[in-house]
C-alpha positions in Angstrom: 82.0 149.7 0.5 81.6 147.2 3.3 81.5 143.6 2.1 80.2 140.2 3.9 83.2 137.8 5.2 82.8 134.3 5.0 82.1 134.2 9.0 79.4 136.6 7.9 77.2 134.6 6.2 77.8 131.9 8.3 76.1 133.8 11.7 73.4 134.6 8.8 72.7 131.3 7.7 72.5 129.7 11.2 70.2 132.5 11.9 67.8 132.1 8.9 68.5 128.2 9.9 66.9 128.8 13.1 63.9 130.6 12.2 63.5 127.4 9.7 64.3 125.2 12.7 61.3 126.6 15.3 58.9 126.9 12.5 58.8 130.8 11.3 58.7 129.4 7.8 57.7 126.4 6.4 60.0 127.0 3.6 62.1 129.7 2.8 64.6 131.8 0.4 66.8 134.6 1.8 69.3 136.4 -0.8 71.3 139.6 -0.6 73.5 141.4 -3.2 76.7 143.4 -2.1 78.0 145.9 -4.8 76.7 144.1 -7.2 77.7 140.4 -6.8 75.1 137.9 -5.2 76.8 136.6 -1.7 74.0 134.8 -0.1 71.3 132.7 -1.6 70.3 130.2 0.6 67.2 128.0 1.0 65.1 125.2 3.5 62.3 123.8 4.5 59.9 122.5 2.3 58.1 123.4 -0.3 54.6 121.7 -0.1 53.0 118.5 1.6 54.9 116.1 -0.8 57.9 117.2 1.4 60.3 118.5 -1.2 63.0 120.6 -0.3 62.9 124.3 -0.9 66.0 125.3 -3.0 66.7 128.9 -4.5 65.1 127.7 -7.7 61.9 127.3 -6.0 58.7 129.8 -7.5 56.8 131.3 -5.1 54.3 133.9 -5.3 55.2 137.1 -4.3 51.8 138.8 -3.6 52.6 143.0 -3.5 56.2 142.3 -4.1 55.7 142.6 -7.3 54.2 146.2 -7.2 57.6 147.5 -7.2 58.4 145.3 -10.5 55.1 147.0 -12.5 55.9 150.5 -10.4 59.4 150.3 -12.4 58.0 149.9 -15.6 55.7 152.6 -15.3 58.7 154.9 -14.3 60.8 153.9 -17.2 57.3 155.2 -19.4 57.7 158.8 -17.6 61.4 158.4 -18.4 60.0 157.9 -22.3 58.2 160.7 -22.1 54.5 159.1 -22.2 53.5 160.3 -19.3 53.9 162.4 -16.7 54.1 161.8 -12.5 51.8 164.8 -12.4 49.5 164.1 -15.3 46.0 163.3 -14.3 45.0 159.5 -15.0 42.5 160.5 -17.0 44.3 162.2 -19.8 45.8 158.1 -20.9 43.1 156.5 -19.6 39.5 158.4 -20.6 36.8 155.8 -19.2 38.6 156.4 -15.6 36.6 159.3 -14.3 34.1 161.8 -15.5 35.1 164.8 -15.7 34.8 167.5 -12.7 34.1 164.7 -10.5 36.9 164.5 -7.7 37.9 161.2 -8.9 39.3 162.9 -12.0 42.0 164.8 -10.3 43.9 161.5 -9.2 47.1 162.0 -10.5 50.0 159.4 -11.5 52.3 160.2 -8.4 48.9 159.8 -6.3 48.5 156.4 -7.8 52.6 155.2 -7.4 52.4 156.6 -3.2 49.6 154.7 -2.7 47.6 157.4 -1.9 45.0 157.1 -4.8 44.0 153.7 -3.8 43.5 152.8 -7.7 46.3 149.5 -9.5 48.0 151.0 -12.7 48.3 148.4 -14.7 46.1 149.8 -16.8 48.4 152.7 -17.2 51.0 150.8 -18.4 48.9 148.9 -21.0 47.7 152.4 -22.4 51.1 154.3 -22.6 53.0 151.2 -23.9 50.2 149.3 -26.1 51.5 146.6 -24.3 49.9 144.1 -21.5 51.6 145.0 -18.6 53.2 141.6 -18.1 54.3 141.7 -21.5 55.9 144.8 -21.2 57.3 144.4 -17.6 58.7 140.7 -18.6 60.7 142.9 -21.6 61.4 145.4 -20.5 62.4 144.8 -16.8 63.0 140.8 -15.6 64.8 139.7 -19.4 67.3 142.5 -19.2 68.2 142.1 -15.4 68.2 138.3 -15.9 65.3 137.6 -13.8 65.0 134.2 -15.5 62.7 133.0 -12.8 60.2 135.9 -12.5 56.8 136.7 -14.0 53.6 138.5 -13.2 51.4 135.4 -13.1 52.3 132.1 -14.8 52.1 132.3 -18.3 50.1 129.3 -20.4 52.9 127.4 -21.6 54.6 127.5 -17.8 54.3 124.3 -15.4 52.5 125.3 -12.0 56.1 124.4 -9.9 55.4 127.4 -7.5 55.6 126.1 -4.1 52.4 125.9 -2.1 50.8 128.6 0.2 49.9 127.5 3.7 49.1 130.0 6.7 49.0 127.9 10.2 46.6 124.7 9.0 48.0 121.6 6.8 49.3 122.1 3.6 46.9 119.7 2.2 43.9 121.4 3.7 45.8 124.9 2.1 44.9 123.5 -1.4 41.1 123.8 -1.1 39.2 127.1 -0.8 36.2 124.9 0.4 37.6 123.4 4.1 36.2 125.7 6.1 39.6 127.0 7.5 39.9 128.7 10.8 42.8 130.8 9.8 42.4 133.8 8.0 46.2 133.2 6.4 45.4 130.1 5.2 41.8 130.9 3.3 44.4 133.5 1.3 46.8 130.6 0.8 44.0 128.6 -0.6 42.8 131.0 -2.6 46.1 131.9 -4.0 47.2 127.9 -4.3 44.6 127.5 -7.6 45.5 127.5 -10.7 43.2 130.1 -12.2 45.0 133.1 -9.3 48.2 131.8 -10.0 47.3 132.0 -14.0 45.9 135.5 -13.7 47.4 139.0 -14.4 46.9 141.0 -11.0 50.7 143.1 -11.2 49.9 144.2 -7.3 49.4 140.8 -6.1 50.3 138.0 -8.3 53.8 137.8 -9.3 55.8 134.2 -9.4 59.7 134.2 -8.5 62.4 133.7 -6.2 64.4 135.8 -3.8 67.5 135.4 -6.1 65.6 137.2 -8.4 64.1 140.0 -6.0 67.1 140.3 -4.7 69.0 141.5 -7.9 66.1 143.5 -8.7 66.7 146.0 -5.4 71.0 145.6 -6.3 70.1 147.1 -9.5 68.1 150.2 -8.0 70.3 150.1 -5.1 73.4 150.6 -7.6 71.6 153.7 -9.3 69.7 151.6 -11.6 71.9 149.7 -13.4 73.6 146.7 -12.9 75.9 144.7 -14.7 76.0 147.0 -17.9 72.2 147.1 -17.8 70.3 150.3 -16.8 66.2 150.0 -16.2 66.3 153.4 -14.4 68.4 156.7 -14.7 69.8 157.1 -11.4 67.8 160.7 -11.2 64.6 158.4 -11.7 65.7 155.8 -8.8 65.8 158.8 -6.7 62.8 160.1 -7.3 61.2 156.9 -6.9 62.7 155.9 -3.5 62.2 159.6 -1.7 59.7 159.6 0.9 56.2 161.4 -1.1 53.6 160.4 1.7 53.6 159.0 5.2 50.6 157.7 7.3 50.7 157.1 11.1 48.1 153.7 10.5 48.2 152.0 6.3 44.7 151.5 5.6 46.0 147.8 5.1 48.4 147.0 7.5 47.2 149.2 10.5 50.7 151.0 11.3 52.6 153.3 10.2 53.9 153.6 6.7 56.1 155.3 4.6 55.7 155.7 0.5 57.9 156.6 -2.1 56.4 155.8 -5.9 55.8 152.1 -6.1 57.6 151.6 -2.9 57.9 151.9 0.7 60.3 153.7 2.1 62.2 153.0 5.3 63.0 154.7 8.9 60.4 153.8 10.7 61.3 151.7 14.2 60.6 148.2 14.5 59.2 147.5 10.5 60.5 145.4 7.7 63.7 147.0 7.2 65.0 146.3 10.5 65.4 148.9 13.4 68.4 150.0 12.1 67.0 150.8 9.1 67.6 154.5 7.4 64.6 156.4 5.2 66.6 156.0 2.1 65.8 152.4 2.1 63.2 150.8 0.1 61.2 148.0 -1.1 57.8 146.1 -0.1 56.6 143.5 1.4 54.0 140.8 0.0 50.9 139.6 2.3 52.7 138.1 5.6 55.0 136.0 3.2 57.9 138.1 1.6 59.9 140.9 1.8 62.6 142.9 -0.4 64.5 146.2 -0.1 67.3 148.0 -1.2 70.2 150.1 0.7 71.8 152.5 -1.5 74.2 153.5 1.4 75.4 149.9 1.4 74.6 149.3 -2.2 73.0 146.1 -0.7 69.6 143.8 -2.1 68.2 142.0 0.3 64.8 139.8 -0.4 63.3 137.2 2.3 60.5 135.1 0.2 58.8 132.1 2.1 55.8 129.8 1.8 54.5 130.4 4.9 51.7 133.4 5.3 51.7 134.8 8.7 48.2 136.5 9.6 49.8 139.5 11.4 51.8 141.8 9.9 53.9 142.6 12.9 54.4 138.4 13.3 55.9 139.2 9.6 57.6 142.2 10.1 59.6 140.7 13.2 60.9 137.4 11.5 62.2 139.7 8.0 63.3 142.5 10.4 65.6 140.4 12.2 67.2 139.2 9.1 67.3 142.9 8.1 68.9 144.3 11.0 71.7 141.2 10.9 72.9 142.1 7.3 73.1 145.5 7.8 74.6 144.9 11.3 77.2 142.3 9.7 77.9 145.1 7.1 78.7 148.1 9.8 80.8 146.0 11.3 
C-alpha cells in the first residue's frame, strides 16, 4: 500500500494551515490513518471567544457524523441475528405504524439508505434492550479506543466541547435569543446549550474529535477490524458501503447524493470526497462543519472536524474536498 512521506504531510499541513490562515475554519482538526497507523493529526485555530487553541484533544460536535457511529451498531445487531436489513420496522418496533398503512412497509435497509426518512435509534434500543448510546459507547467507541467520543455528553462529563459559530461573533453564537442574521449561526447557537449538547439525538449530536473519526473509517476501511478488534465482518462492511440508492438533488442538501446503509457513498464529481474520489468510498458529513470517509483501496481514514458551520453545503464541500483530493493525490503519487 502507498504510504505518506514525511514531505507528505508537510504540503498537507501548510495546506490545512492555509485554509486556517484565510479564515475557512475558525478552528480545526484534520486526521488520516494509513494501513492502520495514525500519520496526521494536526490542529489550529481557536476553539471559542476565550481564544484557546484548538488541539486534537479538543470535543466538538459532530452533528450527522455520528450517524455512521449508531448505523454501525445497528449492523453489528443484523450481524447478531436480531434483525434483519429486510425486516419491516414494525415487526421490533409495534407502535411504529398501523398495519396496511404504507408506512408499515418501511423496511430496515429503507431506514440505513436514507430513503425512509425515519432515525433508528429506536431500533437499536429495541433489538439490544439497550439505550442506544449505551450500547454504541460499548459496543463500538470503547473497543476501537475512541476515548474521546460519545453520542451527547453524558451527566458526569465537563461541557469542554469547543464552541459553534457560523459567520457572526462567537459570543453572539452562545445565545439563541440575538436575533442572528446567519442561518449557520442560529444552528451554532442552538447547538452551543447545554441541554442539545446533553441530549441523545444519535443523527445529530455526537461529541468527539477527528482523531477519533478518523480511526473509526481505518477500522471499516481495513475490513472492519483494526488493531485486533473487529466491530464488523468484512462481508458486513461491504454491504454497508455499496451504493443501495442515489438521488440527483438530497432532500437536505439539494445535490446529488449517493447512499450506502448509514453512509454515503462516493463518485460523485466535485463532493466531499474530493474529485478524485472512487464509489467505494464512504463516510458523512455533519451540518457544514465536519467530514469523515474511508478508502478501502488505500486503506486510508480521513476525518476533517471544525468549529466553524458554513451555511452552504457546496462552501463545505469545497474546503473538505480539497483536503480529500490532496491525501489521496499525495497517496497516488
Amino acid at each position: 500500500m502507498p504510504q505518506l512521506g514525511a514531505s507528505d504531510i508537510e504540503q498537507l499541513r501548510a495546506q490545512f494551515e492555509r485554509q486556517l490562515d484565510v479564515g475557512l475554519h475558525h478552528g480545526a482538526q484534520l486526521a488520516v490513518y494509513v494501513d492502520g497507523d495514525l500519520v496526521v493529526d494536526f490542529a489550529g485555530g481557536s476553539t471559542g471567544p476565550d481564544g484557546d487553541g484548538t488541539t486534537p484533544e479538543t470535543r466538538h460536535m459532530l452533528f450527522s457524523c455520528t450517524k455512521p457511529f449508531a448505523g454501525v451498531g445497528l449492523h453489528q445487531l443484523v450481524k447478531q441475528g436480531k434483525l434483519d436489513y429486510d425486516d419491516r420496522v414494525v415487526e421490533h418496533w409495534p407502535e411504529f405504524a398501523d398495519d396496511g398503512t404504507q408506512k408499515a412497509s418501511i423496511t430496515v435497509r429503507q431506514v440505513l439508505s436514507h430513503t425512509a426518512g425515519i432515525p433508528f435509534g429506536e431500533l437499536i434500543r429495541r433489538c439490544s434492550g439497550q439505550p442506544v448510546e449505551d450500547y454504541v459507547a460499548e459496543n463500538v467507541f470503547e473497543p476501537l479506543g475512541m476515548d474521546d467520543t460519545g453520542i451527547g455528553l453524558r451527566d458526569d462529563e465537563p461541557d469542554d466541547v469547543a464552541t459553534l459559530t457560523g459567520h457572526e461573533a462567537f459570543d453572539r453564537c452562545h445565545d439563541v435569543d440575538e436575533g442572528l442574521e446567519d442561518p449557520a449561526a442560529e444552528y451554532a447557537a442552538a447547538f452551543n446549550q447545554a441541554a442539545m449538547r446533553r441530549a441523545v439525538i444519535p443523527a445529530a449530536n455526537g461529541v468527539g474529535t477527528a482523531r477519533d473519526m478518523a480511526r473509526f473509517y481505518a477500522c471499516l476501511a481495513n475490513g472492519g477490524s483494526l488493531d485486533g478488534t473487529e466491530l464488523l465482518t468484512e462481508a458486513t462492511v461491504d454491504e454497508a458501503t455499496t451504493t443501495h440508492a442515489e438521488t440527483e438533488s438530497d432532500g437536505t442538501l439539494s445535490r446529488p447524493a449517493r447512499y450506502g446503509l448509514g453512509v454515503w457513498t462516493g463518485g460523485l464529481a466535485a463532493d466531499m470526497f474530493g474529485a478524485a474520489s472512487k464509489e467505494r468510498m464512504f463516510g458523512h458529513a455533519g451540518l457544514g462543519s465536519s467530514f469523515g470517509w474511508g478508502d478501502p483501496e488505500l486503506n486510508v481514514g480521513f476525518a476533517l472536524v471544525t468549529n466553524g458551520i458554513r451555511e452552504e453545503s457546496f462552501e463545505h464541500a469545497a474546503r473538505v474536498g480539497q483536503l480529500s483530493d490532496a491525501v489521496r493525490l499525495l497517496l497516488q503519487g
